[in-house]
C-alpha positions as CSV (number, residue, x, y, z in Angstrom):
1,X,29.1,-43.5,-15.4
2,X,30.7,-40.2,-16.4
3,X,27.2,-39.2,-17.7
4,X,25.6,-40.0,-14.8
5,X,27.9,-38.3,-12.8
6,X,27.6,-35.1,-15.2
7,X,24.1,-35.4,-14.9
8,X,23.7,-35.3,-11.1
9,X,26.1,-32.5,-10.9
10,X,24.2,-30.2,-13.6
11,X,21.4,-31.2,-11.6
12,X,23.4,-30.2,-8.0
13,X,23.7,-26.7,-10.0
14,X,21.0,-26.1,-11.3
15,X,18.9,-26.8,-7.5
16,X,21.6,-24.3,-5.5
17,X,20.9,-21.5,-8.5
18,X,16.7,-22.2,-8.0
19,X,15.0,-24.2,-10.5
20,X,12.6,-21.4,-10.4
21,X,14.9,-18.8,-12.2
22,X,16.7,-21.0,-14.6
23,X,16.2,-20.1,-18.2
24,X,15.0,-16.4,-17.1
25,X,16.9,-13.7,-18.3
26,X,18.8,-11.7,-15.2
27,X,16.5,-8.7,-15.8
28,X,13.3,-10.9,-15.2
29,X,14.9,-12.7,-12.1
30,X,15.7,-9.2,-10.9
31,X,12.2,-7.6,-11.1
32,X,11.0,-11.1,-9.6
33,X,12.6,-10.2,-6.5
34,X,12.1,-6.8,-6.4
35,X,8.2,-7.2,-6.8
36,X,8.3,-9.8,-3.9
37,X,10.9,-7.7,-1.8
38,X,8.2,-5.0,-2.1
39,X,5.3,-7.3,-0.9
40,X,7.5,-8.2,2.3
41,X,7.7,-4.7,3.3
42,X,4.7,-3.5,2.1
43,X,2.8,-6.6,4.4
44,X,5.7,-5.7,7.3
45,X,4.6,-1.8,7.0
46,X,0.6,-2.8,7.0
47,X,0.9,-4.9,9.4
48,X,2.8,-2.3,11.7
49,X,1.2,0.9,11.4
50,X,0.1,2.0,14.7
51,X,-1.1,5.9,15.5
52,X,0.9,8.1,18.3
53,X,-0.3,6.3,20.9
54,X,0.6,2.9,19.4
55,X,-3.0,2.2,18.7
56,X,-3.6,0.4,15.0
57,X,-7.4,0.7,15.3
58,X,-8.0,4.4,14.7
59,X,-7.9,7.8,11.6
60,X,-4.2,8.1,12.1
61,X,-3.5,4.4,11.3
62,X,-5.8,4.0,8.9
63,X,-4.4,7.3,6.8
64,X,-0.9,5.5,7.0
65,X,-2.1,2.5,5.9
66,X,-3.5,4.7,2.5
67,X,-0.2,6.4,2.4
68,X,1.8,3.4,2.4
69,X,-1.0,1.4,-0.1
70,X,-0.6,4.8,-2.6
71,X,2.9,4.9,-2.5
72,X,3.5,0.9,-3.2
73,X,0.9,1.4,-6.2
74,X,3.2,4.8,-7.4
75,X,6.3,2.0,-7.0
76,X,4.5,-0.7,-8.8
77,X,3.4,1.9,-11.7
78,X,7.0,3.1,-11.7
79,X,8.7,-0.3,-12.4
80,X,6.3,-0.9,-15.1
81,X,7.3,1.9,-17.1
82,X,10.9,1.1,-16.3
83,X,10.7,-2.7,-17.7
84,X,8.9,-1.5,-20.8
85,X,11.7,1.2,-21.3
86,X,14.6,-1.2,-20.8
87,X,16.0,-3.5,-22.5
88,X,17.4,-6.9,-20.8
89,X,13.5,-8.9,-20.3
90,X,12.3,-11.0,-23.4
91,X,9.1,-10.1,-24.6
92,X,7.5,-12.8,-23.3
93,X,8.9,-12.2,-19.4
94,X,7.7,-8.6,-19.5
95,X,4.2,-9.9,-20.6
96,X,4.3,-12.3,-17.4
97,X,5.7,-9.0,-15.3
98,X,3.3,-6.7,-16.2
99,X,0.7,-8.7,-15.4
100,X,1.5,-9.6,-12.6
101,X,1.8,-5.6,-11.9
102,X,-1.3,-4.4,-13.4
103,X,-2.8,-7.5,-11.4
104,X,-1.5,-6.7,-8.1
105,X,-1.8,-2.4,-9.1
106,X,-5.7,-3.3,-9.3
107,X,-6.0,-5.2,-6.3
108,X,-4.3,-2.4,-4.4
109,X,-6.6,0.0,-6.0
110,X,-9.4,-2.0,-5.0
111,X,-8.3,-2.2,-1.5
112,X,-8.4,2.0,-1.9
113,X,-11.8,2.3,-3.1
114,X,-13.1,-0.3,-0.8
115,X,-11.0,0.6,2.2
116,X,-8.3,3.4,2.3
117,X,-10.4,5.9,1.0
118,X,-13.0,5.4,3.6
119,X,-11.0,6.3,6.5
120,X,-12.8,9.4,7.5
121,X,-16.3,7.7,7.1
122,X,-14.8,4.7,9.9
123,X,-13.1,6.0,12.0
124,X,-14.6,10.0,12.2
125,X,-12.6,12.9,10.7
126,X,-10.3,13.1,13.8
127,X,-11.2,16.9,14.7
């Protein structure tokens, strides 16, 4: 009964700490949540870019939606370099990081070539 008991409660711990992060090393959990911290805010800040007149249909917008896309892909590069320069991520977690990274960097530059860097040709060149 004791073992059962032990059991359940390991169990009981193991759900409040996340199943998800249990046998990751801190470092991996912590650049886990910081990648998906950034894609809140970067979806928030998309989703909210409006012009001076509140419009988010127009060059203005459109130019901070690049910015913003340009600097999340400068933040993504960044932490790559930082979690193959420090220590604390097995080898096998920074394999699953950085792709994820260079997955979501390309998809980003994608949206750039396709999109972002077109902002001119769409929407005139605001002069």
């Amino acid at each position: 009964m004791k073992s059962k008991l032990f059991l359940v409660g390991l169990f009981t711990f193991f759900i409040s700490c996340g199943l998800e992060d249990a046998g990751k090393s801190q470092c991996a959990i912590d650049v886990e949540d910081t990648l998906d911290s950034w894609q809140t805010t970067y979806n928030i800040q998309m989703t909210e870019a409006v012009d001076s007149e509140g419009n988010s249909q127009s060059l203005e917008a459109c130019l901070i939606r690049k910015g913003l896309t340009e600097e999340y892909i400068q933040s993504l590069k960044n932490r790559r370099g930082w979690l193959n320069s420090n220590g604390g991520c097995t080898a096998d977690e920074k394999s699953t990081l950085n792709s994820r990274i260079n997955n979501r960097v390309q998809e980003l530059e994608e949206d750039m070539e396709s999109t972002w860097n077109r902002c001119e040709e769409v929407y005139g060149s605001g002069g």
